[in-house]
C-alpha positions as CSV (number, residue, x, y, z in Angstrom):
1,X,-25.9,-4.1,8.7
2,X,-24.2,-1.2,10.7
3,X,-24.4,2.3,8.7
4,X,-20.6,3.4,7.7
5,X,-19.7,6.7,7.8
6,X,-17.2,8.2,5.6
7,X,-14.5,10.6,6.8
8,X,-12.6,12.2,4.5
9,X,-8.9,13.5,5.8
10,X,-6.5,16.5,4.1
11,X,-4.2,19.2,4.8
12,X,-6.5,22.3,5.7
13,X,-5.6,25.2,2.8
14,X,-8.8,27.8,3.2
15,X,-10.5,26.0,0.9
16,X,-14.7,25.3,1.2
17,X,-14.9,22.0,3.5
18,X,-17.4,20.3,1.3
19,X,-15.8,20.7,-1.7
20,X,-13.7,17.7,-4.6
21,X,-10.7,19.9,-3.9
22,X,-8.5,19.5,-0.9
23,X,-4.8,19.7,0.1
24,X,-2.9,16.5,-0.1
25,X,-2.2,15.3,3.5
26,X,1.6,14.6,2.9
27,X,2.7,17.4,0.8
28,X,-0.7,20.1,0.9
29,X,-1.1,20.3,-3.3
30,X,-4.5,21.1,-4.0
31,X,-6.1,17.7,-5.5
32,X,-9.1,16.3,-5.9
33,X,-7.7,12.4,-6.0
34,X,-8.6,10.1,-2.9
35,X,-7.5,7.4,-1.3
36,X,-9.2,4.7,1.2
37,X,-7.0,3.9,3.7
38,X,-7.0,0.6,5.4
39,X,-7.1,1.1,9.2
40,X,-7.9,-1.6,11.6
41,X,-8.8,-0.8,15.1
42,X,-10.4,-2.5,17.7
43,X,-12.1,-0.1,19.0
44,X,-15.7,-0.3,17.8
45,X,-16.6,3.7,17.5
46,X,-13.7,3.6,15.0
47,X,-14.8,0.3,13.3
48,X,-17.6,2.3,11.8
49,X,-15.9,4.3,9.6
50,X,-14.4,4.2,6.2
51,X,-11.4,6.7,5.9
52,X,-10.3,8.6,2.9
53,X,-7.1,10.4,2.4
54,X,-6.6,13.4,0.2
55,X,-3.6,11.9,-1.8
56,X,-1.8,14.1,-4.7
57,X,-0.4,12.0,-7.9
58,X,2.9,12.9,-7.4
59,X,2.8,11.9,-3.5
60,X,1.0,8.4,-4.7
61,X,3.4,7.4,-7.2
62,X,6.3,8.0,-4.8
63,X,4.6,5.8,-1.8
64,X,4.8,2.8,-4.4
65,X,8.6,3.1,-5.0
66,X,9.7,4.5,-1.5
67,X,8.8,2.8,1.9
68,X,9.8,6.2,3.6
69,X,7.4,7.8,2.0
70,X,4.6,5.0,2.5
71,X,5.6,5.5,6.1
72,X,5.5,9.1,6.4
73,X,2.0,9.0,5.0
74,X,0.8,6.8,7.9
75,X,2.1,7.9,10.5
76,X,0.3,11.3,9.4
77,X,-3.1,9.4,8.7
78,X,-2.9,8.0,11.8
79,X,-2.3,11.0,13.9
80,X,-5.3,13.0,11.7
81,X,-7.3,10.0,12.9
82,X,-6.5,9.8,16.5
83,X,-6.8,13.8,16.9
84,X,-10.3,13.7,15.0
85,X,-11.3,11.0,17.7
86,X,-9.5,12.5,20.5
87,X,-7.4,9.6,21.3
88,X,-3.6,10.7,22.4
């Protein structure tokens, strides 16, 4: 069974790099809450990977009730994850 590796995506705020607290990719409030997020690639260097967003509790409940919101925080995982991997 292939090894997974975890990568762990938020909003850069000066804070230690290993570290529970990070700043919430959508809106940068400090938080220790994560979130997996489901991304499907075919290419197999990404396959390996487990991805896991920074996500505040006020930017979580709002994804549930508002499909802008859910968008926004996509399209902003996606791009962290394709200029981590250097794709453009």
């Amino acid at each position: 069974m292939p090894t997974i590796r975890q990568v762990y995506l938020y909003e850069d705020r000066n804070l230690p790099k290993i570290g529970w607290l990070q700043g919430c990719i959508v809106c940068s409030t400090i938080t220790s809450h994560t979130k997996i997020y489901e991304f499907k690639s075919q290419i197999p260097s990404i396959a390996k990977y487990e991805f896991h967003t920074y996500l505040c509790p006020t930017c979580s409940r709002l994804m549930k009730n508002n499909t802008e919101k859910y968008d926004e925080y996509k399209q902003i995982t996606n791009e962290m994850i394709f200029f981590k991997f250097g794709f453009y």
